[in-house]
BAFIMI-13843 format. One record per residue: x, y, z of N, C-alpha, C in turn; residue in three letters. Coordinates in steps of 0.2 Angstrom, whole numbers, plus 2048, in hexadecimal, padded with zeros to 3 digits. Layout:
BEGIN
XYZXYZXYZALA;...
//
This chain:
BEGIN
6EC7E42E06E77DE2DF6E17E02DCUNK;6DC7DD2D96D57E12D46D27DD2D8UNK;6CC7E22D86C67E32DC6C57DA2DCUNK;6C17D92E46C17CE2E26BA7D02DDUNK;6B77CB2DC6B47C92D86AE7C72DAUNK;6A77C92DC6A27C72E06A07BF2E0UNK;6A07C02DA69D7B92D76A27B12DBUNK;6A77B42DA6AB7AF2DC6AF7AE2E2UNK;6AE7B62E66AE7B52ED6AA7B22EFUNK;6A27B22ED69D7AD2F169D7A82F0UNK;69E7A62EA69F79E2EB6A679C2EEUNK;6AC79F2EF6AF79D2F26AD79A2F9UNK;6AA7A02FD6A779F3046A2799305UNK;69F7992FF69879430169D78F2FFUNK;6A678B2FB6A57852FD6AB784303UNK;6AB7893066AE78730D6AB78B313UNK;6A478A31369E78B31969F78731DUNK;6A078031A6A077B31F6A4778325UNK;6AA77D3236B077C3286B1783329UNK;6AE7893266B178F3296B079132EUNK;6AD78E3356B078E33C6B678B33EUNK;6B578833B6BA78233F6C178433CUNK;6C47873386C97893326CB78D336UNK;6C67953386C679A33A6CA798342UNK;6C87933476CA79234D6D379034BUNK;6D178B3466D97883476DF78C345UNK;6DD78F3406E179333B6E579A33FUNK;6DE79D3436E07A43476E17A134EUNK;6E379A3506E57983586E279D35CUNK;6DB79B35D6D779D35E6D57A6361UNK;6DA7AB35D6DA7B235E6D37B435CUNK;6D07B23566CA7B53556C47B635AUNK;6C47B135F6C37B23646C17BA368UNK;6C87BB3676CB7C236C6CB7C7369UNK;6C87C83616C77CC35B6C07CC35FUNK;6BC7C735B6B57C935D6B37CD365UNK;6B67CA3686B57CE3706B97D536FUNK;6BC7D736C6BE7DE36D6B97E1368UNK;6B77DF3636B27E23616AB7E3363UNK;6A87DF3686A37DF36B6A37E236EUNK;6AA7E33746AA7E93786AB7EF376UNK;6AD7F036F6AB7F936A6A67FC369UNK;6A17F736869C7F73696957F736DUNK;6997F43726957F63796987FB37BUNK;69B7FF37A6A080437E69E80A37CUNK;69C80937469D81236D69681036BUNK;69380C36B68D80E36568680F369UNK;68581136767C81436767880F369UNK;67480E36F66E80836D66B808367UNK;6688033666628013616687FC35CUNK;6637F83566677F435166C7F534FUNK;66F7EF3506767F034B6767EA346UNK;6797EC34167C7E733A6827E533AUNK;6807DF33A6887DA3396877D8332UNK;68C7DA32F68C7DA3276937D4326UNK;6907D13216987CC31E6977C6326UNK;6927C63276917C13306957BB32EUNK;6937B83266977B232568F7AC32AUNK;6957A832F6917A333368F7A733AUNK;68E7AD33A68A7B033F68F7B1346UNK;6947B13476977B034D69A7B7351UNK;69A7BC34B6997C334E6927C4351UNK;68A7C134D6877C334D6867C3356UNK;6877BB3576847B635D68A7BB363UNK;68F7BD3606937C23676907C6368UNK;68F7CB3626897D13636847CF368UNK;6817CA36867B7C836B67D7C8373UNK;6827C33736847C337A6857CA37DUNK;6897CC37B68E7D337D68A7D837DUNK;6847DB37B6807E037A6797DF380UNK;6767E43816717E438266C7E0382UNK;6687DC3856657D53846607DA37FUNK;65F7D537B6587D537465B7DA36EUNK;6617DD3716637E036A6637DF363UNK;65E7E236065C7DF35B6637DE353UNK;6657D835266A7D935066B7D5348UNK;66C7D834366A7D633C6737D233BUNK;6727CC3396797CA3366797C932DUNK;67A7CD3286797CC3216807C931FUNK;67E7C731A6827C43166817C230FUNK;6847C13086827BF3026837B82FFUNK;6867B53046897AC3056827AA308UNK;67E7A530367A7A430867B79D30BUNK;68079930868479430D688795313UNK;68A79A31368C7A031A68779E31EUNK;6817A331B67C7A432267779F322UNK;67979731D674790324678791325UNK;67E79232768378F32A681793332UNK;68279933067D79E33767679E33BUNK;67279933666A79833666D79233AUNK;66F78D33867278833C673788344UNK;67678B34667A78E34C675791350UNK;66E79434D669799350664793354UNK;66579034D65F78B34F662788355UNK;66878135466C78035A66A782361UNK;66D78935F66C78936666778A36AUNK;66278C36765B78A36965679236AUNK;65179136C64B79736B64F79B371UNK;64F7A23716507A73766577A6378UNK;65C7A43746637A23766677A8375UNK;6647AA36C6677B23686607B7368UNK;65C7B736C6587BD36B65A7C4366UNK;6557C53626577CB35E65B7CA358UNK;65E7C53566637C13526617C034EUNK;6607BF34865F7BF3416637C033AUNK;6627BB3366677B93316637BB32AUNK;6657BF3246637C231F6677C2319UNK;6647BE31366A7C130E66A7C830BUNK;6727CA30B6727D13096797D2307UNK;67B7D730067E7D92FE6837DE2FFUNK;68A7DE30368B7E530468C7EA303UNK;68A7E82FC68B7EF2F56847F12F4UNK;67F7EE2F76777F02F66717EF2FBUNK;6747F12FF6717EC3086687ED306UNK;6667E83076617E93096597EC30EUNK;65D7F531065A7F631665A7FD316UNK;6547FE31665380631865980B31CUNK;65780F31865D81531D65C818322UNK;66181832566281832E65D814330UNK;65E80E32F65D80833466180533AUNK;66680433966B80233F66F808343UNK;66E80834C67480C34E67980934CUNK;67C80334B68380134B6847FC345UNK;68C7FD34368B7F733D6907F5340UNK;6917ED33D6997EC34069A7E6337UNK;6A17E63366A27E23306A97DF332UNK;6A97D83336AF7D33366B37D0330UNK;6B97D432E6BC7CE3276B97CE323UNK;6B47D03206B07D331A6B37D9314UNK;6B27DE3176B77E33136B87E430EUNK;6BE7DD30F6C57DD30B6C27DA304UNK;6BD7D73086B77D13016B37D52FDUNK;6B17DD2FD6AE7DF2FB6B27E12F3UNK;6AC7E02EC6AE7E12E76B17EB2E6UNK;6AD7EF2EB6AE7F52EA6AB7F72F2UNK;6B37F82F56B37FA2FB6AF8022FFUNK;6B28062F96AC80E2FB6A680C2F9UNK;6A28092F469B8062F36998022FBUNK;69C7FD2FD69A7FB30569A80030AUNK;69E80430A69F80930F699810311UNK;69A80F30A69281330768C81030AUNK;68A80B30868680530A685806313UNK;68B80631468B80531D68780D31FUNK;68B81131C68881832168181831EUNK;68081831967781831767381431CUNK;67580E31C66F80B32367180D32BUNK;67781232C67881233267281A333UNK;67181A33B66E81F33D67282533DUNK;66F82B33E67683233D67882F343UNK;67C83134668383034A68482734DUNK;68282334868281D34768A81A348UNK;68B81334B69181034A69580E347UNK;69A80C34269B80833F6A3804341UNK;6A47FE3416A77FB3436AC7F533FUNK;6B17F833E6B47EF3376B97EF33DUNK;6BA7E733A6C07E233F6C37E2337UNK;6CB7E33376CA7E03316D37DC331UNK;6D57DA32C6DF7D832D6E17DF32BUNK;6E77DE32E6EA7E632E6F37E332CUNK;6F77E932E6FF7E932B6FF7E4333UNK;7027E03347057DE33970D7E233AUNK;70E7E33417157E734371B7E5340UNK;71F7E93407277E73397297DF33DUNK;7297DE34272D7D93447297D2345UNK;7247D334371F7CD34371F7CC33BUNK;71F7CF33571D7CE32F7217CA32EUNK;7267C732B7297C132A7277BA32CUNK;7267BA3327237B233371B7B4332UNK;7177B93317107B933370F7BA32CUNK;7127B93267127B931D7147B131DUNK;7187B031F71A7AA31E7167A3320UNK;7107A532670D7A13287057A2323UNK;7067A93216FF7A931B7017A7316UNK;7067A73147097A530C70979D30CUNK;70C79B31170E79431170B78F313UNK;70879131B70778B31F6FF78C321UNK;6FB7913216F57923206F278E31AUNK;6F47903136F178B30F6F078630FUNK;6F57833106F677A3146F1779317UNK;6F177C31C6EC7793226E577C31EUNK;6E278031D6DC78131A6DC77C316UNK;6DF77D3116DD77530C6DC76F30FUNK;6DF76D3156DE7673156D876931BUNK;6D676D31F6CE76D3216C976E31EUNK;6CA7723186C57763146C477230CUNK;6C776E30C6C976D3046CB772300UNK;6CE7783026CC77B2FB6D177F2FEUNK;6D97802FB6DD7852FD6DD7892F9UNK;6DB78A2F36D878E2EF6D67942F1UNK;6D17932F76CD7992F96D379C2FEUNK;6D67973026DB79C3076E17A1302UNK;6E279E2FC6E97A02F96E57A72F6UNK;6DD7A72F76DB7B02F56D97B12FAUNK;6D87B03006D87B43056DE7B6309UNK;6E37B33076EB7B430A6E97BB306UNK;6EB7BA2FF6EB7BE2FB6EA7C52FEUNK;6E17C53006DC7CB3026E07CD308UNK;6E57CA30C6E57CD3146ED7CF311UNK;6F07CC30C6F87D130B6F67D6307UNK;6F27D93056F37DD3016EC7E3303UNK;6E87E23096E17E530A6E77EC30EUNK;6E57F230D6E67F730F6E97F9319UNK;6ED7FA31A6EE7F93206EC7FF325UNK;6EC80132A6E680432F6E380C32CUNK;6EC80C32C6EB81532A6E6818323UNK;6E881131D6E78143186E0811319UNK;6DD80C31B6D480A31C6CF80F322UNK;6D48133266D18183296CF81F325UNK;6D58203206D382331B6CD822315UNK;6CD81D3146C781930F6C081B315UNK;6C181A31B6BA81931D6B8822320UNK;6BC8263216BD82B3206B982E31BUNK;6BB82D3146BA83030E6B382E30CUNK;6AF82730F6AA82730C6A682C312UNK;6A882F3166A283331969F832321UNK;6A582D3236A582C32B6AA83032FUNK;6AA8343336AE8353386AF83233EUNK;6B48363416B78353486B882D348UNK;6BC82C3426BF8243426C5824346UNK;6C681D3486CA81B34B6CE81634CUNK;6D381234B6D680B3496DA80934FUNK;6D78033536DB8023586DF7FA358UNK;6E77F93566EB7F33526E97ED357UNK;6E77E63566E77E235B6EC7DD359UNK;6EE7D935E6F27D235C6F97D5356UNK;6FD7DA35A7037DB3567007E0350UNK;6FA7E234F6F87E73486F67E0343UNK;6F77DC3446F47D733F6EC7D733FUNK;6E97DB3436E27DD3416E17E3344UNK;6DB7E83416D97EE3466D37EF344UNK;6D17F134A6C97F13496CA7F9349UNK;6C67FC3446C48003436BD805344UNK;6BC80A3486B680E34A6B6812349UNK;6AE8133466AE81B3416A481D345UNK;6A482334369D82434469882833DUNK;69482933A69382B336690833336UNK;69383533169583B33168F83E32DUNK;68E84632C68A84A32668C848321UNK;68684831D68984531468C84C310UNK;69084730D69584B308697847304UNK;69C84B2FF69C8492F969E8432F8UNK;69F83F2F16A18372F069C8332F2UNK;6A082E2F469A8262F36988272FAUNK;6998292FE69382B30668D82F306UNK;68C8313016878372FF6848342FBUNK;68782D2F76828292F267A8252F5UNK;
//
């Protein structure tokens, strides 16, 4: 599949910001849930105090776990370059009211150009983003520059699901997902290229190797919900050659 297209993954997300909670609950029966909590616990369990970046935040719901699940006030950046995404994130902040997400903050940002000084964050984390990026070793790159040295970094992403689930779990992206998307999103359009991003994004072994080569070590991928996602942990390494030393 060729690299997506920045331009027009953004506008895809900003015209189904409106529903992309609610898509997300129905769509994944409520597991994303239990994704997010396993990644918050990675992260309270492996990373370094101080800042973390939630990148590709979307509507902020990694950002607001983080919050919960970490150390109270931990200062936590959620970027993104949808900025109907992040009202959508701004919305939810306000909501819930002053002193609700202490430390919590929403910023627009590129993951091919972040806007942040180097070694800024002990930890990064990126939820279903990834797979969106026009040039995946250019983000990866991007992540280790703002992480601190022996910094965290963190992707949740979709992965190979086990031999005996892939038949009904293709069959329900291909067919029965875009249906329901469409009719909550208006726009099957957008699900018929993200089915797309999730059959064809690289599965554990070979994305441990990608985030390997830009220049993290001691990576590690643990399969959840049958290998249909894995969340991935790396730490960042001495610079060396290629786009991690960029």
């Amino acid at each position: 599949m060729p690299a997506p297209d920045s331009t027009a993954v953004n506008a895809m997300f900003g015209r189904i910001a409106w529903r992309y909670d609610l898509a997300n609950r129905l769509l994944s029966v409520g597991i994303d849930r239990k994704w997010r909590s396993r990644l918050v616990r990675a992260v309270r369990r492996g990373a370094p105090p101080g800042p973390v970046l939630d990148l590709a935040t979307g509507s902020g719901d990694v950002a607001f776990a983080l919050s919960r699940g970490l150390a109270a006030g931990t200062p936590i950046v959620g970027a993104d370059f949808c900025l109907p995404m992040l009202a959508e994130a701004e919305k939810k902040l306000a909501a819930a009211g002053p002193g609700a997400y202490p430390g919590v903050r929403f910023v627009p940002g590129d993951g091919l150009n972040l806007p942040f000084p180097d070694g800024t964050f002990a930890a990064a984390t990126i939820s279903f983003g990834l797979r969106n990026m026009a040039d995946r070793p250019r983000c990866l790159a991007e992540l280790r520059r703002v992480l601190l040295p022996g910094g965290h970094l963190f992707v949740l992403e979709f992965s190979r699901p086990r031999a005996w689930l892939r038949p009904g779990y293709y069959f329900y992206l291909r067919r029965v997902l875009p249906l329901l998307a469409g009719w909550l999103t208006r726009d099957r359009d957008a699900y018929r290229y993200l089915n797309r991003t999730i059959e064809e994004f690289p599965g554990a072994e070979a994305l441990t190797a990608e985030i390997r080569s830009a220049g993290f070590a001691e990576v590690e991928a643990t399969r959840l919900s049958a290998g249909i996602v894995a969340l991935h942990e790396a730490v960042k390494g001495p610079a060396g050659p290629g786009p991690a030393s960029a």
